[in-house]
BAFI-805025 format. One line per 8 residues: for each residue x, y, z of N, C-alpha, C. Coordinates in steps of 0.02 Angstrom, whole numbers. Example, Ala and Ser with C-alpha at 12.3 -4.5 7.8 and 13.67 -1.06 7.14 Angstrom:
660:-284:390:615:-225:390:660:-165:390 | 642:-112:354:684:-53:357:645:2:394
END
This chain:
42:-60:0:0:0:0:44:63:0 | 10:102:-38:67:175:-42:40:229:8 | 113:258:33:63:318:112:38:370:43 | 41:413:113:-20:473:70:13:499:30 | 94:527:16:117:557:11:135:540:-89 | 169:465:-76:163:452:-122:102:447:-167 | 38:421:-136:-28:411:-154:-45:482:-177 | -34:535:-166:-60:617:-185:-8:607:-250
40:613:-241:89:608:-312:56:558:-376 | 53:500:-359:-3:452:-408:-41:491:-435 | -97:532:-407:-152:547:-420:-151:591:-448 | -105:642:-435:-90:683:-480:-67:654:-545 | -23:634:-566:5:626:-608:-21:563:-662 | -90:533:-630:-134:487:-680:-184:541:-686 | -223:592:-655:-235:638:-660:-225:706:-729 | -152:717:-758:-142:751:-772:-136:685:-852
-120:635:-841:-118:572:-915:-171:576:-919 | -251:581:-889:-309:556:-896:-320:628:-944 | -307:678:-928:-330:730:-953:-306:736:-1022 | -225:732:-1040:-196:711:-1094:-228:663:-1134 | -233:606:-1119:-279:567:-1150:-354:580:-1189 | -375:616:-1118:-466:656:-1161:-456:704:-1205 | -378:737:-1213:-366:772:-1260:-352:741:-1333 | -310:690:-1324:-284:654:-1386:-330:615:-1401
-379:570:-1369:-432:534:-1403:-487:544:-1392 | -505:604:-1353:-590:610:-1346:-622:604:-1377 | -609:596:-1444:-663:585:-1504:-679:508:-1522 | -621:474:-1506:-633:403:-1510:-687:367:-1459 | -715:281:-1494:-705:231:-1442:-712:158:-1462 | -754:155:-1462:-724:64:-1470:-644:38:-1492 | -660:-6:-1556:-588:-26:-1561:-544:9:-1585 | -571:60:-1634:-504:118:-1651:-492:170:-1596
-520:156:-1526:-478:186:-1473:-438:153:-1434 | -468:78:-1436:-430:17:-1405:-385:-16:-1438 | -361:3:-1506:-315:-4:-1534:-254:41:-1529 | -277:109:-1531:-242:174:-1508:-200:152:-1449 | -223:117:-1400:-214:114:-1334:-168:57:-1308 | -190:4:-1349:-145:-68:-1323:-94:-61:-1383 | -77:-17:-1421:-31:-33:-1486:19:34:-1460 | -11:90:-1449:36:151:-1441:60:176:-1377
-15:196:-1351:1:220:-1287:19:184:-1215 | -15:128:-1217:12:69:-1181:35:3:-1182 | 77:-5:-1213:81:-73:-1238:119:-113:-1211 | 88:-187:-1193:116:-238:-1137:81:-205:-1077 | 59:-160:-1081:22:-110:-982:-44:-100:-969 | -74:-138:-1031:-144:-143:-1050:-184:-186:-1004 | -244:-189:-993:-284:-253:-992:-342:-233:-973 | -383:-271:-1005:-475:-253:-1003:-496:-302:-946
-540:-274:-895:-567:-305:-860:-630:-338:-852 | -671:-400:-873:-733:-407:-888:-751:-455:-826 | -824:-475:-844:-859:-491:-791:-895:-560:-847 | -895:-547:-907:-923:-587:-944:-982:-607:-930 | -1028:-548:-929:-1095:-520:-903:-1125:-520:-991 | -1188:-486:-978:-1253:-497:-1012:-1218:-438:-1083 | -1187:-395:-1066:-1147:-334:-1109:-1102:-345:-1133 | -1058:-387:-1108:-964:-382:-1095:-967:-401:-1178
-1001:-443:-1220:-952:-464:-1275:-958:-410:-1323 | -993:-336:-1326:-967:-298:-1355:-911:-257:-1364 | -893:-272:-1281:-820:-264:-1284:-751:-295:-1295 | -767:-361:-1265:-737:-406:-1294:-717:-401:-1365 | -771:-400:-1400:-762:-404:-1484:-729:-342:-1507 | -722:-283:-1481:-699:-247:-1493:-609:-253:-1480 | -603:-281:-1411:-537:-280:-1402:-488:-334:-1428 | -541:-406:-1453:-513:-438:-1509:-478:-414:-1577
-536:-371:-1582:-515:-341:-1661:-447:-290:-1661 | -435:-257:-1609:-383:-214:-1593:-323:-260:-1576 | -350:-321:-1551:-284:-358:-1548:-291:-425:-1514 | -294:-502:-1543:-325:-534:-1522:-283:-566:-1437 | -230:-527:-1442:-193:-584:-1379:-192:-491:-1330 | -245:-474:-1322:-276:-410:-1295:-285:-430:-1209 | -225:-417:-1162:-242:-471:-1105:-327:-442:-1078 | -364:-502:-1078:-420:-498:-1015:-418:-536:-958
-431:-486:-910:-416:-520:-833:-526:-534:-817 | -517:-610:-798:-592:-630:-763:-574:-647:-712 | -626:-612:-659:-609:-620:-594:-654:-691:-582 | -645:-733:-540:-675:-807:-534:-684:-817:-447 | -741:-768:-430:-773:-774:-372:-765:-831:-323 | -759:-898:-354:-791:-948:-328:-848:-942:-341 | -890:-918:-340:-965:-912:-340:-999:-877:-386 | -965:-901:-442:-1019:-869:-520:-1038:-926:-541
-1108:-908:-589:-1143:-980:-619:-1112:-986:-650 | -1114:-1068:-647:-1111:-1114:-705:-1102:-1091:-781 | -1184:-1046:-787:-1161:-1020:-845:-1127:-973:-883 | -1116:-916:-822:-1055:-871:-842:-983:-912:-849 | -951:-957:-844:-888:-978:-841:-886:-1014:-900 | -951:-1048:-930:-962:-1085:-1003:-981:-1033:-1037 | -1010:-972:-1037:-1014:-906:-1076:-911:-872:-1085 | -896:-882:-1030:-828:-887:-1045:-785:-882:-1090
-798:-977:-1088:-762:-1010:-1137:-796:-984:-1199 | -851:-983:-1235:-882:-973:-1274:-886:-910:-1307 | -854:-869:-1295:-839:-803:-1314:-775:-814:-1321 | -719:-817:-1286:-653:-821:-1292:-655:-863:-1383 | -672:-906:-1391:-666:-968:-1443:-708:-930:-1505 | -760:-899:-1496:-799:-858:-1552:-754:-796:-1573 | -732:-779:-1512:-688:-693:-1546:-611:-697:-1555 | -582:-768:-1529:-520:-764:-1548:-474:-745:-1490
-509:-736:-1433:-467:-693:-1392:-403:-756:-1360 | -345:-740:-1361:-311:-796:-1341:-273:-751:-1275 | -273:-721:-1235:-241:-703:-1170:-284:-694:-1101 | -346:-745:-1078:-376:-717:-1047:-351:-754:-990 | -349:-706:-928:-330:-738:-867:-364:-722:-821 | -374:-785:-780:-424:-806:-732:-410:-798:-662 | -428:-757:-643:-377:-708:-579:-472:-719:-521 | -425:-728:-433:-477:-748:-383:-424:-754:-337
-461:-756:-305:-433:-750:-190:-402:-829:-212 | -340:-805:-156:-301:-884:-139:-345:-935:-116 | -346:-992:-89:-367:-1039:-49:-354:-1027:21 | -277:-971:38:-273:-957:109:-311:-918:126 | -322:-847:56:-357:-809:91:-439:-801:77 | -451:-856:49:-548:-890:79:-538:-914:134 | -488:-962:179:-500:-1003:225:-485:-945:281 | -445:-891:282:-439:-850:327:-505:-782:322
-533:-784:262:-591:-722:261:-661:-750:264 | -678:-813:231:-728:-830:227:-747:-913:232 | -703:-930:286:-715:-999:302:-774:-1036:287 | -833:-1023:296:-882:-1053:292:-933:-1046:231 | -898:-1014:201:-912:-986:136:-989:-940:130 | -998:-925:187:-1051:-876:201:-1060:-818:192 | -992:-766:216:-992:-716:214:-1037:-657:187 | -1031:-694:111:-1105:-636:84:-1165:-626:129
-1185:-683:170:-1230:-671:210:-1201:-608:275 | -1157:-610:266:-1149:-558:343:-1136:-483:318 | -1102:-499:258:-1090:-424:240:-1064:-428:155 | -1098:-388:125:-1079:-394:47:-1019:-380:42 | -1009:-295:56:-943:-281:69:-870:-310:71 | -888:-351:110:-826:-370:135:-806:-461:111 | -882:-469:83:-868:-527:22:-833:-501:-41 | -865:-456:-72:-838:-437:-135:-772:-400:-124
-745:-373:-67:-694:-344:-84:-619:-412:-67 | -663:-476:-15:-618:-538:-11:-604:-558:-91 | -681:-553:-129:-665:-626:-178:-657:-569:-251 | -647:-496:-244:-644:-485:-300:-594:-413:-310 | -604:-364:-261:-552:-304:-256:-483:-333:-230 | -477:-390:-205:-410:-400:-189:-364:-436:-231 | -403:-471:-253:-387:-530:-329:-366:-473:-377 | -408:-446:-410:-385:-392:-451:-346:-345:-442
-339:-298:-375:-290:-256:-352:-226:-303:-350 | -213:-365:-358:-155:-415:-366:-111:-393:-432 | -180:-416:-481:-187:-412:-552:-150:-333:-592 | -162:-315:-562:-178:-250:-600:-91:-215:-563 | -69:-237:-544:-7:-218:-510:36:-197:-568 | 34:-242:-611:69:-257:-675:50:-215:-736 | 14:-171:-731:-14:-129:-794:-23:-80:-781 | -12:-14:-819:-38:56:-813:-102:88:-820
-133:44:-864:-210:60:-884:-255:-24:-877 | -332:6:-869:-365:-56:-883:-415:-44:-900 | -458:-54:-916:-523:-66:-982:-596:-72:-955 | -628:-46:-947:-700:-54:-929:-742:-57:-958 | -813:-97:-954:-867:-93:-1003:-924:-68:-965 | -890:-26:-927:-974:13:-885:-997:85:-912 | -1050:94:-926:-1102:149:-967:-1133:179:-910 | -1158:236:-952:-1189:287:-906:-1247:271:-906
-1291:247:-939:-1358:224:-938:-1369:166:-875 | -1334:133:-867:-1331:57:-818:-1350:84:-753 | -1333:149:-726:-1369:149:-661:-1355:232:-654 | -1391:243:-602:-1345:332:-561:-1280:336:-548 | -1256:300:-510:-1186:307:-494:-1137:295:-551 | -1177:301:-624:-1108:289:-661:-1127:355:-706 | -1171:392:-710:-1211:445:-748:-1160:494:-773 | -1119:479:-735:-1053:565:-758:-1017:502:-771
-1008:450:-809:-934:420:-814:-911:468:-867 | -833:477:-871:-797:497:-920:-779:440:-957 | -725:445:-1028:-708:413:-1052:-630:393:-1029 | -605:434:-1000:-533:415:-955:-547:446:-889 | -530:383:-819:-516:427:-781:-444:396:-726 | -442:437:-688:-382:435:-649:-395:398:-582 | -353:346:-584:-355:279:-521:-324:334:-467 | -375:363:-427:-342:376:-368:-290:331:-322
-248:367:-290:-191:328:-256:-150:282:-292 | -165:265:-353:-133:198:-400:-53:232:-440 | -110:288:-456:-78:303:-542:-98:276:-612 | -142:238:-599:-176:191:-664:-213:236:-690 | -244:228:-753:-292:242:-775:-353:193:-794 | -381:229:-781:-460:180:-802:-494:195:-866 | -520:167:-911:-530:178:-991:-603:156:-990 | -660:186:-1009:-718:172:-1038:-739:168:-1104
-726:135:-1124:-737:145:-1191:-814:161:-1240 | -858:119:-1171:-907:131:-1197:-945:178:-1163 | -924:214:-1128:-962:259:-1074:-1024:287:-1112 | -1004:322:-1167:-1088:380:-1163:-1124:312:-1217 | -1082:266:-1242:-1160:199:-1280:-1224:218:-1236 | -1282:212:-1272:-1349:191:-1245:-1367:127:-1266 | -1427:102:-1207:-1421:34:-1235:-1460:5:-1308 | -1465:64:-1340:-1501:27:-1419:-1436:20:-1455
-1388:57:-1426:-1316:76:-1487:-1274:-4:-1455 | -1280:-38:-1389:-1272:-92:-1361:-1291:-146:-1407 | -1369:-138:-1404:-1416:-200:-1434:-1407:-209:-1530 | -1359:-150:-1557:-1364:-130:-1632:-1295:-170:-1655 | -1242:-173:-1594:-1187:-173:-1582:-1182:-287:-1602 | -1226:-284:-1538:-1235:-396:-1539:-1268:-400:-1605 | -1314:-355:-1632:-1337:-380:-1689:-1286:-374:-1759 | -1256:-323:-1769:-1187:-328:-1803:-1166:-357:-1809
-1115:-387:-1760:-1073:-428:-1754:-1120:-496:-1746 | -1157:-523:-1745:-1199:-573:-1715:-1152:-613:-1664 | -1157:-566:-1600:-1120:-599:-1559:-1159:-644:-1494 | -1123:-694:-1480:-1181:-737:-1452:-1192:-707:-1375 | -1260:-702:-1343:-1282:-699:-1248:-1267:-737:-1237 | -1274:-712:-1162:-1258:-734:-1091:-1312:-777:-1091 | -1317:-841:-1065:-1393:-874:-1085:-1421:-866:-1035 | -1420:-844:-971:-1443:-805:-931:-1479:-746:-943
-1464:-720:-988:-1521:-666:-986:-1595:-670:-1019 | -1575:-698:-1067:-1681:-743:-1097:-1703:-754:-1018 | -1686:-775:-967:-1740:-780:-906:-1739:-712:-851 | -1709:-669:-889:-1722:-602:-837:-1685:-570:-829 | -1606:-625:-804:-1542:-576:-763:-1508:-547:-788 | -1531:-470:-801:-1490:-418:-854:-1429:-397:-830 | -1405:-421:-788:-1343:-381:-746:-1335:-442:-700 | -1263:-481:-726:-1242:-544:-670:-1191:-539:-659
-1179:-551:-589:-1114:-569:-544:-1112:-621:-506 | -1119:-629:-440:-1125:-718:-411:-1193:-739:-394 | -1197:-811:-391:-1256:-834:-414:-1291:-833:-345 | -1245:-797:-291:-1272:-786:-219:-1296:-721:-229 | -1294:-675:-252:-1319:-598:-230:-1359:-569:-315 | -1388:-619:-346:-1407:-603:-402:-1474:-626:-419 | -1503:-592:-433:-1590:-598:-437:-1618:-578:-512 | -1672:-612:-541:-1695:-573:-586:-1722:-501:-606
-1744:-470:-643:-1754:-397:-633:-1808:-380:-680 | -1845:-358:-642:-1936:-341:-651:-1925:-304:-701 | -1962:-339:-744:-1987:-284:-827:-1973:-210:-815 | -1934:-178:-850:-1929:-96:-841:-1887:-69:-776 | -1865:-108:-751:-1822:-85:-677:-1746:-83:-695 | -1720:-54:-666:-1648:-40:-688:-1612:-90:-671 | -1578:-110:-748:-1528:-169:-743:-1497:-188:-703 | -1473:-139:-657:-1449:-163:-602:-1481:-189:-535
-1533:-179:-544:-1581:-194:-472:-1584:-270:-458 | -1537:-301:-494:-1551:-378:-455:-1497:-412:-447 | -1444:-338:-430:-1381:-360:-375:-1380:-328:-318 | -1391:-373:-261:-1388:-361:-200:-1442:-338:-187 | -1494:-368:-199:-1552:-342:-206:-1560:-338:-127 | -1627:-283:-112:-1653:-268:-59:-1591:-229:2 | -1523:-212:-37:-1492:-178:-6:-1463:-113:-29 | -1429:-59:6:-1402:-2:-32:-1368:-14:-69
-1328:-78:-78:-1252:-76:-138:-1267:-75:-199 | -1232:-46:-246:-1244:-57:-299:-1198:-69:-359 | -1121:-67:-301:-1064:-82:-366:-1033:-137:-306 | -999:-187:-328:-958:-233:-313:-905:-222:-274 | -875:-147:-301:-815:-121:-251:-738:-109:-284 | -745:-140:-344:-692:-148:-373:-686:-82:-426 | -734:-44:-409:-715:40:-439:-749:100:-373 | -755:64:-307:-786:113:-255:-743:86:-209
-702:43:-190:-666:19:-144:-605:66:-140 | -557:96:-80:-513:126:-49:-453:61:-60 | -393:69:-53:-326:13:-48:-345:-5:3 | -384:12:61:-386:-17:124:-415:-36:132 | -489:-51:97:-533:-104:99:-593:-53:116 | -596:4:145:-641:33:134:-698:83:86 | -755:84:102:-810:106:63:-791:175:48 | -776:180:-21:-775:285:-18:-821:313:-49
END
C-alpha cells in the first residue's frame, strides 16, 4: 500500500495522463480507441477487465479486433454460475481472444476471510472486496491502464462516467470505452457482429455477478436492481473500494 504522500503524487500525475488522453482521443471509442491504446500508448500495460456479463461481449469483440492476444483479466469469485464460466469459454473461442486470465482470492485467503463460505450473508462488502477487489488489485499491479465496459445508462452512480479517468492513489488509468453507448447503440452493436448472450439473460438476469447476490429484474427496472437486491449496494467495489478495503 502507498502512504499518502506518495498516493497524492499518483493521483496527480494519472490525473494530469487522464486529461492528456481526453485530449488526444476524446473523439474516439471502441476498437479504433482500443487499438490506439494497447498498440501506442500502452503497450504490454494494457488489460480489459470483464465480468463476462449480459454486455461484456461488445467489448470483448472490440478488443479482439484491436488485438487478439488483448490481455483480459476474469475475476473467478468462486461463486459465479455455471453459466457465466461456459459463456466464458464461449466467447473467448468465437472472438479469438487468446490471453484471458483467470484471476480470484487464494485458498489461504478464503480459509482465513470466509471460512464457511457464508460471508455474503454477513456483509456484501466485505465478500466482494475478499473474492474480488483484492484478486484484481493483485492483477492490476502489473499494468498502467485497464479497460472497462461500464455505461452511463446502467445505473446513477455511473451517470457522469468519463471516457478516461484517474485511479486515485494507484496512478492507473481507467478507460471506458463505452461510457456515453446507450443501450439501443449496445443491442445494434450484438446484432452486427452477431455476437452470441449470456444465456442467462432470456430468463431475466440483465446484470450478473455471483449466483449468491443475483436476482432477476422486473420488466422496466434498472438493470442493475437484481444485485444485491433489497440492499443499498450497488457496485461490487472494485471501482468504489479505498486500498484499504474501505467504502468511499
Amino acid at each position: 500500500m502507498l502512504d499518502g504522500s506518495v498516493q497524492a503524487t499518483a493521483s496527480a500525475q494519472s490525473a494530469a495522463r487522464a486529461a492528456e488522453l481526453t485530449e488526444r482521443y476524446g473523439r474516439l471509442d471502441g476498437a479504433v480507441l482500443l487499438n490506439a491504446l494497447v498498440r501506442d500508448e500502452f503497450p504490454g500495460r494494457i488489460a480489459v477487465v470483464s465480468s463476462f456479463g449480459t454486455e461484456s461481449a461488445v467489448l470483448l469483440a472490440m478488443a479482439a479486433e484491436a488485438d487478439p492476444s488483448f490481455p483480459v483479466f476474469f475475476i473467478n469469485t468462486g461463486k459465479l454460475f455455471g453459466e457465466t464460466l461456459r459463456y466464458r469459454d464461449t466467447l473467448a473461442k468465437a472472438l479469438g481472444l487468446t490471453d484471458i486470465r483467470t484471476i480470484g482470492p487464494t485458498p489461504e485467503e478464503v480459509a482465513a476471510g470466509d471460512p464457511d463460505g457464508l460471508l455474503f450473508n454477513r456483509s456484501f462488502d466485505a465478500c466482494c472486496h475478499l473474492r474480488k477487489t483484492v484478486p484484481l488489485d493483485r492483477a492490476l499491479a502489473g499494468v498502467d491502464a485497464w479497460v472497462t465496459g461500464r455505461k452511463r445508462f446502467q445505473s446513477s452512480t455511473r451517470a457522469a462516467l468519463t471516457l478516461f479517468e484517474a485511479e486515485e492513489g494507484t496512478g492507473r488509468i481507467k478507460v471506458n470505452p463505452l461510457a456515453h453507448w446507450d443501450r439501443a447503440r449496445i443491442e445494434d452493436e450484438f446484432n452486427r457482429r452477431n455476437l452470441p448472450r449470456h444465456p442467462l439473460e432470456a430468463d431475466g438476469f440483465l446484470s450478473i455477478g455471483c449466483f449468491t447476490c443475483t436476482e432477476r429484474v422486473a420488466p422496466g427496472a434498472d438493470p442493475r436492481s437484481g444485485r444485491w437486491a433489497g440492499s443499498a449496494k450497488t457496485e461490487c467495489g472494485i471501482h468504489t473500494f479505498s486500498k484499504t478495503g474501505t467504502a468511499q
